[in-house]
N, C-alpha and C positions, 0 to 999 in steps of 0.2 A: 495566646497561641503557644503550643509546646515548642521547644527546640528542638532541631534536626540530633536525632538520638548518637549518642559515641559511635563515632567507626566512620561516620559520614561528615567532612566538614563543609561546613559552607562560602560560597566564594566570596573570593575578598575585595573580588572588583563584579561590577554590574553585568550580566549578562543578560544579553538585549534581546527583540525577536521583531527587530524596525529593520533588518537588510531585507528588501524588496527582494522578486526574483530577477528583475532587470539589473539590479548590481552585482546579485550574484553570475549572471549570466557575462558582465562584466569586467571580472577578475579577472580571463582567462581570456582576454578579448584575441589572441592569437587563432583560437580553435572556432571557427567558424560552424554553427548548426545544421545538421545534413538538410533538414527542413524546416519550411517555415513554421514556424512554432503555432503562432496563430494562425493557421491556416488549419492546423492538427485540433484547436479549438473547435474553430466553427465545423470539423468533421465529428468532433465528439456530440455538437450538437444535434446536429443532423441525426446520428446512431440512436441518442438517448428519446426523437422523436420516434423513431422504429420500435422502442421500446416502452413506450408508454401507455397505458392503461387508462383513458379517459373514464371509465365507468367508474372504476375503485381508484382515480388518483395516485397511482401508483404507478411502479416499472414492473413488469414482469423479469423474474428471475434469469430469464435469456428468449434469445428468439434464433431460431435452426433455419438454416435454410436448406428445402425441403424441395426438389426439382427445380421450377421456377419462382416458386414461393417463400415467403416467410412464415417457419410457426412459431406462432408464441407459448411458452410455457405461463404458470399462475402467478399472480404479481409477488414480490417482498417485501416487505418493510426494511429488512436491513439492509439490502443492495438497495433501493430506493435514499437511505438514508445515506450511502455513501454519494451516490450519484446528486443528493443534494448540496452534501459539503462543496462540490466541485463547481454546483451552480452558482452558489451563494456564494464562491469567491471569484466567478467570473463577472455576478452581476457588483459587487465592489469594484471592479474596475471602470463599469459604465458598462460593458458590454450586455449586450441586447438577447433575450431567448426567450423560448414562447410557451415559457411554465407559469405558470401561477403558483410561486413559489411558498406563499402561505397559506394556500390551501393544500396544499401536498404538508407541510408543515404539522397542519392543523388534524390530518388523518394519521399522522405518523404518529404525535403522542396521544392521540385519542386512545390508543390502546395499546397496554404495555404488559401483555399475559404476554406473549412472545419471549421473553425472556425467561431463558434458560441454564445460561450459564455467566461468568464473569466475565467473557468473550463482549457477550449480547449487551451486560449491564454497561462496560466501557462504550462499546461505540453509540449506546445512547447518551451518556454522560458530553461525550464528544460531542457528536451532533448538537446534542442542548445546547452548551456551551459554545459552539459557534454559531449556530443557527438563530437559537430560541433562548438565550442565557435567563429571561424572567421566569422562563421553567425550571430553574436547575434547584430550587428550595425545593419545590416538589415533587423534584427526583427523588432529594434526599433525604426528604420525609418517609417516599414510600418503600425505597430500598435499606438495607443495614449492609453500607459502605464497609461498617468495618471489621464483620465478621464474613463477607462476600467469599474470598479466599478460601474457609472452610468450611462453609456453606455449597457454594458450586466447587461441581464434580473435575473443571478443567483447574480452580484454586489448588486444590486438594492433590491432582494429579502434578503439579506442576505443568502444565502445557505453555510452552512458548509464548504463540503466537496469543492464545486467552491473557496472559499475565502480560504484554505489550498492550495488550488492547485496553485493558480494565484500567494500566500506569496511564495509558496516554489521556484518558479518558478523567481520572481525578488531574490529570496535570492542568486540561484544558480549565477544567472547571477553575481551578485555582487561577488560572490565567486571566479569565473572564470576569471571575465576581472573589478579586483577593480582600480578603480578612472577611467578608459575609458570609460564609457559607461554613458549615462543620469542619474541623481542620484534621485533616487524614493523612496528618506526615506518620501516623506510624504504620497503617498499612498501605503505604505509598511507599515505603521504604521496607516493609514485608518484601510486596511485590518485587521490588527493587533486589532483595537479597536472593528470592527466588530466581529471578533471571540469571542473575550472577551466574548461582551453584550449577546453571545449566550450560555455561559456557568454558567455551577450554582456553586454554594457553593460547591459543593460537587463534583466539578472537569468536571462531563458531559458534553456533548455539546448537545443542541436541534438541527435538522435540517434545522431548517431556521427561521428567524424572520419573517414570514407571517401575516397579520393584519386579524381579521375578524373573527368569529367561522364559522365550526369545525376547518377552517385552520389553524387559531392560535393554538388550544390545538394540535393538532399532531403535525405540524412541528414546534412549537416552544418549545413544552416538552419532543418529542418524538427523541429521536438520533437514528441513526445507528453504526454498528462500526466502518464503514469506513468513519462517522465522525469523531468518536472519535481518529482514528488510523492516519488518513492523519492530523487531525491537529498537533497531538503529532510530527508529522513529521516536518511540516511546521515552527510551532513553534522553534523544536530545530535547524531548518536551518538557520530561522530567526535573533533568537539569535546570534549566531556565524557570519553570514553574518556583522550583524549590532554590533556586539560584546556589544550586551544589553543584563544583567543575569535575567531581569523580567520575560520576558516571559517564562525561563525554570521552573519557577515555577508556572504557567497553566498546562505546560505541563507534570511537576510531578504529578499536580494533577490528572490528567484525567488517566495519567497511572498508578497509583497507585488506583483508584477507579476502572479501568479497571480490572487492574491482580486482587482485592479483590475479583470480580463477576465474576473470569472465573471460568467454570465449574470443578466439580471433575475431570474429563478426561481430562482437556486442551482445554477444547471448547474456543473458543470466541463468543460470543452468539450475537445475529441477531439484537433487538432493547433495546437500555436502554430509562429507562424517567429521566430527570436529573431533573425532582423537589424532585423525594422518593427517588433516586438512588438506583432503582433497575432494573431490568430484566423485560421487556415486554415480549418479544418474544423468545425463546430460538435455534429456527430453522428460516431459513436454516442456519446451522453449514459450512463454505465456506474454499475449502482449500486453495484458494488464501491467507484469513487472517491466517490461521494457519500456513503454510510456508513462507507465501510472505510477505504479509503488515506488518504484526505484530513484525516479527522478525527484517526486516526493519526498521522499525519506531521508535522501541523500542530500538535497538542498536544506531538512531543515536540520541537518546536522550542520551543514555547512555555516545556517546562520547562528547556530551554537559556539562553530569553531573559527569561522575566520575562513576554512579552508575548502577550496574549489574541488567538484567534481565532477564538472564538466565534462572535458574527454570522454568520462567513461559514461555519462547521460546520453551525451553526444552518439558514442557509439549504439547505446541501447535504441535509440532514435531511427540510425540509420538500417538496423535490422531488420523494422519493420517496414521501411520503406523499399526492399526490395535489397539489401546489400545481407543475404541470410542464405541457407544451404540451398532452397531451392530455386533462389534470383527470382524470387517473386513480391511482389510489392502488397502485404496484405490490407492495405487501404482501399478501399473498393469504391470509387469515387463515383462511379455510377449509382451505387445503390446508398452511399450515403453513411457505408460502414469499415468499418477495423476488424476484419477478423480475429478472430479466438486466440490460434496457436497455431505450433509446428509441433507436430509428434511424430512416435513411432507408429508404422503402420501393423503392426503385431508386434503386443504386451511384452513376448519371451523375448524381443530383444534388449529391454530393457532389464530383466530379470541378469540376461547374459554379460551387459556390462559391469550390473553391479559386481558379479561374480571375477568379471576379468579385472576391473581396479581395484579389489582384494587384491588381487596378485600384481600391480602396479603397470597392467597394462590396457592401453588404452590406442583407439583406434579410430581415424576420421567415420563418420559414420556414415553411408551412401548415398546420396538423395532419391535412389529409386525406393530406397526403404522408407519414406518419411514422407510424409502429406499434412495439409491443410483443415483442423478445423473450421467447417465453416457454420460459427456458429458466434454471437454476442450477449456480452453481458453489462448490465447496466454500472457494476460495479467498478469494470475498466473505464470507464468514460468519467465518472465522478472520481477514479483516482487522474486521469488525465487533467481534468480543471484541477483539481485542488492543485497540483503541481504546477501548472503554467498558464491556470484564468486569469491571474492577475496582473498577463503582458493583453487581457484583452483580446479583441477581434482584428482579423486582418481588414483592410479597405474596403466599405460596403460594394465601391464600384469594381476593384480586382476582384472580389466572391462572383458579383453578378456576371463579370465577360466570362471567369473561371466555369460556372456553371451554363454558361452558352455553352461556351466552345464542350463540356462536355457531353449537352443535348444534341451536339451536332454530331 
């Protein structure tokens, strides 16, 4: 196996990936959860049955709700495969759901034309390696790991969020099946370099290193969160994978510049610019990152670093239960669902703020201007488990008075 290349060293104590989320939940035993955590579980479960496709074994891409109805859109494979990761580590807890988890398994790699980019090739890698790891030789038969990067169009581009996904993606596999498998420390640490050069002093990440104006000034000053959030992930996978301590500290940075600019309410907010590091955009407010990603991502930095981030989970937590601009709770316990998001109700406004935090002002924004998504995806629910299936289901008997008292 090569050694980790000059510029990169490797740690010189054991970095572990055995801190449960019950201990991490634990550090910070002062700050008490706005909700029940496993109660949030068995609502993910409920969603992900709204969302399911018995014909094709699959989840459909989202489901709208349409007067008094639900419509579903066409199934996915790659929101299906996230919403797997979440069940397969709810059902390691012992917790109970009403998939058939390896035959959803079993249609997911039956076909693997889908892939299109180093985005798509990681979160297969992922999945394999947590799901199906006797698959992952015949990943990497069929794919070439290690020319991916400039081969796909988002490699090539530097994109983000693709270059998080594809790291996280060789990290898991090394995690799953260490010294078996093709050894990809040098385009693991490509990828690695590429993230880097996308980030500023100030911890941010741009979305992509595109050449040429205006493409340059947007995607390379301009981040998402779900840059910012998937790399925090990647990163801390990385590390640990490769048991290299540098990279957790990108990864401190971007989270700790993150949690400075979440909102009073627990937002995580929609566009940063990593030259001023500030807030571009402050909507759409997304509940996938407030439940899913963030608590995700952040946790498993946490079990990288020792360090709690709770509080600011906590807060993302309470956002959607109703502590958010328009004091509504988007858990819809009647129907069994989590709503989407909070946005603007017309596009130009959000055009108008980016305009006005150029000029460093910024403004509460109204709630008569801002409404409700009502709409779900499969993909928030599977980042919900992955983040907190493995405290399990709440009491079968508090679910069953839980769902009287809500027929009544």
């Amino acid at each position: 196996m090569r050694e980790i290349p000059p510029g990169l060293e490797a740690s010189g104590r054991t970095l572990s990936d055995h801190m449960s989320v019950q201990e991490q939940f634990n550090v910070d035993s002062n700050v008490a959860p706005p909700v029940d955590v496993r109660e949030l579980n068995s609502l993910a479960i409920r969603s992900l049955a709204s969302l399911f496709n018995e014909k094709e074994q699959l989840f459909s891409e989202r489901v709208t709700l349409v007067g008094d109805g639900l419509c579903s859109d066409a199934a996915s494979r790659k929101s299906t495969m996230v919403a797997l990761l979440g069940l397969h580590r709810l059902a390691e807890s012992g917790g109970a759901q009403p998939f058939d988890l390896a035959s959803i398994r079993e249609v997911i790699l039956r076909d693997t034309s889908w892939i299109r980019n180093a985005e798509d090739l990681g979160l297969l890698t992922w999945f394999a390696a947590v799901c199906a790891p006797d698959q992952l030789k015949k990943i990497f038969r069929k794919f070439d790991f290690e020319t991916a990067l400039t081969f796909y169009p988002d490699g090539r581009q530097a994109r983000t969020t693709g270059l998080a996904w594809f790291l996280a993606g060789v990290a898991h596999a090394r995690l799953a099946r260490p010294g078996t498998l093709p050894d990809l420390t040098d385009v693991a640490v490509d990828a690695y370099h590429m993230l880097k050069d996308n980030q500023s002093e100030n911890g941010l990440f741009g979305h992509a290193a595109l050449q040429g104006f205006p493409r340059k000034t947007f995607y390379k000053r301009l981040g998402t969160f779900s840059d910012q959030i998937c790399s925090i992930y990647a990163l801390s996978k990385f590390a640990l994978a490769f048991q290299i301590e540098e990279p957790l500290g990108s990864a401190l940075e971007c989270a700790n510049s993150v949690c400075a600019l979440q909102g009073e309410m627990g937002e995580w907010w929609y566009l940063y610019d990593k030259r001023t590091g500030r807030v571009v955009n402050r909507y759409p407010v997304v509940s996938l990152h407030q439940n899913g990603t963030a608590p995700a991502s952040l946790q498993a930095l946490g079990v990288a670093t020792g360090q709690s981030f709770q509080k600011f989970i906590y807060k993302g937590l309470a956002w959607v239960a109703g502590s958010n601009e328009l004091g509504e709770d988007l858990r819809n316990l009647g129907r069994g669902l989590i709503w989407d998001r909070i946005e603007s109700k017309r596009h130009i406004a959000n055009y108008w703020e980016a305009t006005l935090s150029s000029l460093n002002i910024f403004g509460r924004r109204r709630p008569e201007g801002l409404k409700i998504r009502y709409e779900v995806r499969p993909d928030h629910f599977g980042w919900l488990l992955y983040a907190f299936g493995s405290l399990g289901l709440p009491n079968s008997t508090k679910v069953a008075r839980a769902r009287a008292a809500t027929a009544d």
